[in-house]
RORO-720410 format. One record per residue: x, y, z of N, C-alpha, C in turn; residue number from 1; residue in three letters. Coordinates in Angstrom, 1 decimal, always signed. Last residue first. Layout:
N
npx / npy / npz / capx / capy / capz / cpx / cpy / cpz / i / aa
X / Y / Z / X / Y / Z / X / Y / Z / NUM / ala;
...
//
This chain:
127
npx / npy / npz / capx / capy / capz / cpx / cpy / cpz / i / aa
+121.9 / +100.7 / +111.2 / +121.7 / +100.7 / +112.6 / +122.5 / +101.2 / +114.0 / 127 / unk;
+122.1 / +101.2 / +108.4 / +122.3 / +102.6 / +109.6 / +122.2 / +101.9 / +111.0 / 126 / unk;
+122.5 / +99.3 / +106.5 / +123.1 / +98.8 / +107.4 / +123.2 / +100.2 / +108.4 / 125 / unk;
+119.9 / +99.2 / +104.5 / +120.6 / +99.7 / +104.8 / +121.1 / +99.2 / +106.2 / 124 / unk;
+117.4 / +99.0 / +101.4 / +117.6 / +98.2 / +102.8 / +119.2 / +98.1 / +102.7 / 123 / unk;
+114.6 / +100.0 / +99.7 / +116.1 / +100.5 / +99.8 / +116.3 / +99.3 / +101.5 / 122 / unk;
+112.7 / +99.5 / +97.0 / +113.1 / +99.1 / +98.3 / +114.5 / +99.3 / +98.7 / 121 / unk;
+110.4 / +100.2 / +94.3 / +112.2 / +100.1 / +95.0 / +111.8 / +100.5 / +96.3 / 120 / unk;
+107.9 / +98.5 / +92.7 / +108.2 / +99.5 / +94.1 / +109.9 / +99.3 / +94.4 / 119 / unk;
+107.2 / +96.3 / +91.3 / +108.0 / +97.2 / +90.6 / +108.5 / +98.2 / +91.9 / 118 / unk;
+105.5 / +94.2 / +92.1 / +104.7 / +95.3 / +91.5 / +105.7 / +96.2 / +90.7 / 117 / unk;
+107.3 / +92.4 / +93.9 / +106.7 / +92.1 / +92.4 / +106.3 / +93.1 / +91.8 / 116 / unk;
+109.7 / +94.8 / +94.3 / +108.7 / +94.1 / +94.9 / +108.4 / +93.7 / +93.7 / 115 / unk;
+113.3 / +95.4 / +93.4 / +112.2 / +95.7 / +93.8 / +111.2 / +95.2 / +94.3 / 114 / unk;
+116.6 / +97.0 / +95.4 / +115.7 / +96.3 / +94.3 / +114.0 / +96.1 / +94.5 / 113 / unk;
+119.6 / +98.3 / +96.6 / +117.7 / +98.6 / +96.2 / +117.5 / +97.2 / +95.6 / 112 / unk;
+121.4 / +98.5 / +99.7 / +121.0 / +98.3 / +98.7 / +119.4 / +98.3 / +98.1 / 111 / unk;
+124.4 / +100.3 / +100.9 / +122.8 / +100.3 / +100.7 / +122.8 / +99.1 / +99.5 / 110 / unk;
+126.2 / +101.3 / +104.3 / +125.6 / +100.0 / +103.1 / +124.2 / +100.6 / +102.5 / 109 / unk;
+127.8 / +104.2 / +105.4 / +126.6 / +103.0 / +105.5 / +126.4 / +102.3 / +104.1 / 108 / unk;
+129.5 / +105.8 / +105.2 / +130.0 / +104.5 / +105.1 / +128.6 / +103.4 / +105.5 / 107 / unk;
+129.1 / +108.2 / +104.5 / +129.3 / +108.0 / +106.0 / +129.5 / +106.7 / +106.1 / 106 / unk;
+128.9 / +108.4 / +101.6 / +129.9 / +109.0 / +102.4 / +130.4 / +108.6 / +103.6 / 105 / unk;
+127.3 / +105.2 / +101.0 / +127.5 / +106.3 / +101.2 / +128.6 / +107.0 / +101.5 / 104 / unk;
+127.9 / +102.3 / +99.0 / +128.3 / +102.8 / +100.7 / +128.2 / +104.1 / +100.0 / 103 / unk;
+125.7 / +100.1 / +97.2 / +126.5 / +101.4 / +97.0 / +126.9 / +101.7 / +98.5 / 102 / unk;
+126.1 / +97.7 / +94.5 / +125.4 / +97.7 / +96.2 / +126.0 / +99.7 / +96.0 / 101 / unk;
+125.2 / +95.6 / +92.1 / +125.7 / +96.5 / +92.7 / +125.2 / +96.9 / +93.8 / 100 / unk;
+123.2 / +94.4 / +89.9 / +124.5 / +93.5 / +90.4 / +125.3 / +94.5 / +91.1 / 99 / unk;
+122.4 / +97.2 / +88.0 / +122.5 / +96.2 / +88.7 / +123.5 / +95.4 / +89.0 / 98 / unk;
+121.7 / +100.6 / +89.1 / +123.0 / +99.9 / +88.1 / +122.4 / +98.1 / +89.1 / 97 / unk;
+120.2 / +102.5 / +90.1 / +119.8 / +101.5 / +89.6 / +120.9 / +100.6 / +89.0 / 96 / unk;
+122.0 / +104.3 / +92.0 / +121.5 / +104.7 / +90.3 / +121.1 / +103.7 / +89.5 / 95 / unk;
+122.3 / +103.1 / +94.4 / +121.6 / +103.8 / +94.5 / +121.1 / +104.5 / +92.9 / 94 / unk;
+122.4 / +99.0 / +93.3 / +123.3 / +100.4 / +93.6 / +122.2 / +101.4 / +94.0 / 93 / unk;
+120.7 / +96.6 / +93.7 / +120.8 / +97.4 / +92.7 / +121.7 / +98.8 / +93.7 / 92 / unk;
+120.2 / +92.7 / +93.2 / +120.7 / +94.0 / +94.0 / +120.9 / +95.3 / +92.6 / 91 / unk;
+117.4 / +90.6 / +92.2 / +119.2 / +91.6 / +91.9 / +119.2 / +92.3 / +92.8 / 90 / unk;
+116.4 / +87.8 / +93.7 / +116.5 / +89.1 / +93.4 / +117.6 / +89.7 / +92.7 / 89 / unk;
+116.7 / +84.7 / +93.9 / +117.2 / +85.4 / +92.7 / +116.3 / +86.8 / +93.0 / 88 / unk;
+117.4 / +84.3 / +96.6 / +115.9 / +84.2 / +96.0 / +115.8 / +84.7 / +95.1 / 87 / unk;
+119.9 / +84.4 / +97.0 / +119.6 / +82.9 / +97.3 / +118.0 / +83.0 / +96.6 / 86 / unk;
+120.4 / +87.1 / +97.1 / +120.7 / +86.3 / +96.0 / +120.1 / +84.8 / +95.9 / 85 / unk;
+119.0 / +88.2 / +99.5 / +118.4 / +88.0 / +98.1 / +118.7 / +87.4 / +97.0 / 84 / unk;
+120.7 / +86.6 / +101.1 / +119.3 / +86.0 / +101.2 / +118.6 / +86.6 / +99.7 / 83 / unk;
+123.4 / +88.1 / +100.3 / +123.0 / +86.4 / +100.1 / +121.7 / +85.7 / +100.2 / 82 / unk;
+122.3 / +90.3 / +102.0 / +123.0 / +90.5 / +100.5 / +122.8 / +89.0 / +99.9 / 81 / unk;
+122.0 / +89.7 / +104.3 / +120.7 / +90.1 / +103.7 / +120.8 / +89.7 / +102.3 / 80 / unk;
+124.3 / +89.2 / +105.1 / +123.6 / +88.2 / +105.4 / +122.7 / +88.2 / +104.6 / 79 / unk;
+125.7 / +91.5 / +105.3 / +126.3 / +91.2 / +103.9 / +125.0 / +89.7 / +103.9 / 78 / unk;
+124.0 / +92.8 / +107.2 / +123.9 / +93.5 / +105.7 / +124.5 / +92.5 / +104.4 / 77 / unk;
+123.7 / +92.8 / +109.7 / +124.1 / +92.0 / +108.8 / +123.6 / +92.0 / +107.7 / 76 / unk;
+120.9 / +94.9 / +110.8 / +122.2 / +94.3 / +111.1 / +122.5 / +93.3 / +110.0 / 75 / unk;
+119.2 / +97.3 / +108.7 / +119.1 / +96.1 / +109.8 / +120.7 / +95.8 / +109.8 / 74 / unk;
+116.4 / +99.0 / +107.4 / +117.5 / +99.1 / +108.1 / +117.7 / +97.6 / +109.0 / 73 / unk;
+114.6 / +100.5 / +104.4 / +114.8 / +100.0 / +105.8 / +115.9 / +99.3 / +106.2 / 72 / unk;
+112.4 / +102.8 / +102.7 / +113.8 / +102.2 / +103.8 / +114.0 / +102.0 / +104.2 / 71 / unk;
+110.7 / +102.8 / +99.7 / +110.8 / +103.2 / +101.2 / +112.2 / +102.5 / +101.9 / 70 / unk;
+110.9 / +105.7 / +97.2 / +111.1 / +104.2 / +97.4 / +111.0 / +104.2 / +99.0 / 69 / unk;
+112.2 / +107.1 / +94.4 / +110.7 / +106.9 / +95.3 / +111.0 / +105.9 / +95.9 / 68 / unk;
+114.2 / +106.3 / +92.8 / +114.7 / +108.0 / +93.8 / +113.1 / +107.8 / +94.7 / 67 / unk;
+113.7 / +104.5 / +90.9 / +114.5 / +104.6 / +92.2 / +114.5 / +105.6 / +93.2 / 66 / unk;
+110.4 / +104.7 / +90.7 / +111.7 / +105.4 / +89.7 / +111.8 / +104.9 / +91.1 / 65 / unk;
+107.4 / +104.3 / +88.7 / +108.3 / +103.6 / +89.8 / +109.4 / +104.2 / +89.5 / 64 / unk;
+103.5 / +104.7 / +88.3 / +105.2 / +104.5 / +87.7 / +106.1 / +104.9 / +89.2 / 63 / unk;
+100.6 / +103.1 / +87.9 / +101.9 / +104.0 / +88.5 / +102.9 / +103.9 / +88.0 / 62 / unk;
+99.7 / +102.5 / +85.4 / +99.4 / +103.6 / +85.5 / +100.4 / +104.4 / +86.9 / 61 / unk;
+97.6 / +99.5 / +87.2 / +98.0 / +100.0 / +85.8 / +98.3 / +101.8 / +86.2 / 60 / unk;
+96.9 / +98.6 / +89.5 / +98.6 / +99.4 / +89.8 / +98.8 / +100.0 / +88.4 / 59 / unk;
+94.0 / +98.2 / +91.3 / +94.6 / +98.2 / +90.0 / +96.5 / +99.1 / +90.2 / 58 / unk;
+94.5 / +95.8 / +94.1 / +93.9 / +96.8 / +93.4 / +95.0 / +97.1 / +91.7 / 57 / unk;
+94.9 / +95.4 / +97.2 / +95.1 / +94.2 / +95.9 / +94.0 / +95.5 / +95.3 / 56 / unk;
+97.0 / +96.6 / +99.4 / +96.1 / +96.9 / +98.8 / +95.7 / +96.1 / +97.5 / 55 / unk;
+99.5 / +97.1 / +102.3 / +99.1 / +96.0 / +100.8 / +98.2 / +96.2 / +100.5 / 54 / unk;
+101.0 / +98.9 / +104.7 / +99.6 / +98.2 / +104.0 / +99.7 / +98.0 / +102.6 / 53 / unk;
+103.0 / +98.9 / +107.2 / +103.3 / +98.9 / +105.3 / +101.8 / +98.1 / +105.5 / 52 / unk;
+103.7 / +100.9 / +110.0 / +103.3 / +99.9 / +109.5 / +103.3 / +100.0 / +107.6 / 51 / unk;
+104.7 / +101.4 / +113.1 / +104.9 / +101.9 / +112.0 / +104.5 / +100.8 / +111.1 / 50 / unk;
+105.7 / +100.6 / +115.9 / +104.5 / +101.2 / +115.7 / +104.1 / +102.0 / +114.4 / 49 / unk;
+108.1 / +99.4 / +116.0 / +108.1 / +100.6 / +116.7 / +106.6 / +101.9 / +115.8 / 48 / unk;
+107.6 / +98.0 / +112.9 / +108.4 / +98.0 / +113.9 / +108.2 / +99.6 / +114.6 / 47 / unk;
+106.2 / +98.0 / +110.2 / +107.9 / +98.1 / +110.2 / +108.3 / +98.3 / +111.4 / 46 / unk;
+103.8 / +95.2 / +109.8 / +104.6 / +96.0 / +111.0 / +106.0 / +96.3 / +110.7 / 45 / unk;
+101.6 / +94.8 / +107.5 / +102.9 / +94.6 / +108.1 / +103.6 / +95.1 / +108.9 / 44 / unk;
+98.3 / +94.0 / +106.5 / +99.2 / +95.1 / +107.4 / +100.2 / +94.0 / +107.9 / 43 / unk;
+96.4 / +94.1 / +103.3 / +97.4 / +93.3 / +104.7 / +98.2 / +94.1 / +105.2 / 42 / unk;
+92.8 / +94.2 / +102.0 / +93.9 / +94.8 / +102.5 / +94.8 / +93.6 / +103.6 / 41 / unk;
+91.0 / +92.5 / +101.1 / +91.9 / +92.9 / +100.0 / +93.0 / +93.9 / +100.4 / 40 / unk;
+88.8 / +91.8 / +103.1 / +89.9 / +90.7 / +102.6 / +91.1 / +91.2 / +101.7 / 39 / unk;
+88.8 / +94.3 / +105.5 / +88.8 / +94.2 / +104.2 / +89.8 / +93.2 / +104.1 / 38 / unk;
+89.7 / +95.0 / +108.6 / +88.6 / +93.7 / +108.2 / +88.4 / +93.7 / +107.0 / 37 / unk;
+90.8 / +97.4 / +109.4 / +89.9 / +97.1 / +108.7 / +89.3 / +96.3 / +108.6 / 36 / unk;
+93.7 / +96.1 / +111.0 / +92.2 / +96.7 / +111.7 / +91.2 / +97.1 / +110.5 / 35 / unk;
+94.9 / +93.4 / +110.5 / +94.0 / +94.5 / +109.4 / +93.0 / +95.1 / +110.2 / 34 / unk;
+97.4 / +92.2 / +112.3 / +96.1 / +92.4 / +112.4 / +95.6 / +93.3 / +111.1 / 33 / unk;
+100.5 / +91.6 / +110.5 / +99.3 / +92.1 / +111.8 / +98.4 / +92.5 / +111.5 / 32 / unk;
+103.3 / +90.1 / +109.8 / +101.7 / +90.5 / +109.6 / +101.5 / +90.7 / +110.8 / 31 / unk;
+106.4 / +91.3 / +109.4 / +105.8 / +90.0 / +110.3 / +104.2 / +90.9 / +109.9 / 30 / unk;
+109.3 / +90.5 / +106.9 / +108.3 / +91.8 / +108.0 / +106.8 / +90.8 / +108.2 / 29 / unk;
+111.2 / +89.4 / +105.9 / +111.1 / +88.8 / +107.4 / +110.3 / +89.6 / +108.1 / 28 / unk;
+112.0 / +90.3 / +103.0 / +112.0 / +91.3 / +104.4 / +111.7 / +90.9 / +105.7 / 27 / unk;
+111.2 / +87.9 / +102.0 / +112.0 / +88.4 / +101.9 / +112.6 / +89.3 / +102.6 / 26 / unk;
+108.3 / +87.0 / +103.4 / +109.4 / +85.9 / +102.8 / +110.7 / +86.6 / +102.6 / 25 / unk;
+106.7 / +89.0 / +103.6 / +106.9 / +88.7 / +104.7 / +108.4 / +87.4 / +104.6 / 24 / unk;
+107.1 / +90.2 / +100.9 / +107.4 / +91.1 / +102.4 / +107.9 / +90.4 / +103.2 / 23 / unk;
+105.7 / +87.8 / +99.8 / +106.9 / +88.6 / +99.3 / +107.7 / +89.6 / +100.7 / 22 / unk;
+103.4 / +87.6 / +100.4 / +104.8 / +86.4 / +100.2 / +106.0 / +87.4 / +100.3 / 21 / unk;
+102.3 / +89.7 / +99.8 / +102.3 / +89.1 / +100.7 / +103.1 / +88.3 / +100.8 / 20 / unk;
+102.7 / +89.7 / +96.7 / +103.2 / +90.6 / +97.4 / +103.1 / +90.3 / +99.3 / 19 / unk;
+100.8 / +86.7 / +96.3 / +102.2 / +87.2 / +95.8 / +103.3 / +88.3 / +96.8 / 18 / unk;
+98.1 / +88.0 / +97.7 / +99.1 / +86.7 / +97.6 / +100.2 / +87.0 / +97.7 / 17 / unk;
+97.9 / +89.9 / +95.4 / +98.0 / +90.3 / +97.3 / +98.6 / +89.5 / +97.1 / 16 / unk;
+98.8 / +91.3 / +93.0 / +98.4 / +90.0 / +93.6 / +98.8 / +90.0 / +94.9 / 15 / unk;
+98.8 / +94.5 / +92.8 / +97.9 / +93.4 / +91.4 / +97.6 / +92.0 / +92.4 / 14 / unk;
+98.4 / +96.6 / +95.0 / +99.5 / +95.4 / +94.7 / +98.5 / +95.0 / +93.4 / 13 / unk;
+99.7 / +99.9 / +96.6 / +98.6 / +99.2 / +95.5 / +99.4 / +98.2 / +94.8 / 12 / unk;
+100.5 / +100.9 / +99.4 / +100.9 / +100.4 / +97.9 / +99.5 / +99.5 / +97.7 / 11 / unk;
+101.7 / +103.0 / +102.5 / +100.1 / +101.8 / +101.6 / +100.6 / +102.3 / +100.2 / 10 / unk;
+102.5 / +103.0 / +105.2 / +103.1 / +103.3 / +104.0 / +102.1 / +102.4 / +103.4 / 9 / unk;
+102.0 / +105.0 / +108.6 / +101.9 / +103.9 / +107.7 / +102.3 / +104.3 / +106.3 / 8 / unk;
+102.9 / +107.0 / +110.1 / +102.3 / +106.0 / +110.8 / +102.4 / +105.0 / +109.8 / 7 / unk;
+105.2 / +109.7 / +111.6 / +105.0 / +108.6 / +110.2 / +103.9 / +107.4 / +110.9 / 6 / unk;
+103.7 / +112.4 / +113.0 / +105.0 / +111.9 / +113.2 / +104.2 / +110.6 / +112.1 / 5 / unk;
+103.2 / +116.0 / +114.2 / +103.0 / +114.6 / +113.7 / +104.0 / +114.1 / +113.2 / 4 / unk;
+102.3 / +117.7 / +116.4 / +103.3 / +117.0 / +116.5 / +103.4 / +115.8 / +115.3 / 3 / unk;
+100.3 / +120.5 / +117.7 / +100.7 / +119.1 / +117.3 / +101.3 / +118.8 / +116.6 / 2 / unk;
+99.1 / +123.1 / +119.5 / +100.2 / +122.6 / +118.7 / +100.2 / +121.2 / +118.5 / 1 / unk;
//
């Protein structure tokens, strides 16, 4: 029997750089090691042994919709809300409407917006 469980989330970036900046500058998500050793891959730790890899490669050709997106969770939600504003991101509701946030049923916070490449990003007050 086995058991599997989430290990990693890999995106295809146009400018590592850039997207690099980006995670670690906006999301406060901390680099680690590339067990590969490829200059054109970066590993980011979402924590509790779960990780986001970067890929500098071609992106012509994905497409992005809100409803795809990954998720993540933290304390002080309205803190977050001001750090994007302070780096001109938009916030975006759960139906992309901009300049919006959305609370669920159960009263959790969300909000979206995206990476340089276009990727939505959902970041939520479930903790």
């Amino acid at each position: 029997m086995f058991n599997a469980v989430f290990d990693h989330y890999t995106i295809k970036v146009k400018n590592l750089e850039e997207s690099a900046a980006f995670y670690s500058d906006i999301l406060k998500l901390s680099p680690i090691e590339n067990r590969t050793e490829k200059p054109h891959i970066r590993w980011f730790s979402l924590g509790e042994d779960r990780e986001l890899h970067l890929v500098k490669g071609e992106t012509e050709g994905i497409q992005t919709n809100i409803g795809i997106h990954i998720a993540l969770r933290l304390k002080d939600f309205d803190v977050f809300l001001a750090h994007l504003e302070e780096n001109d991101i938009t916030p975006h509701n759960s139906k992309a409407k901009p300049n919006a946030t959305t609370v669920r049923a159960d009263g959790i916070n969300q909000v979206y917006f995206q990476d340089p490449d276009g990727y939505w990003i959902e970041v939520n007050d479930a903790v």
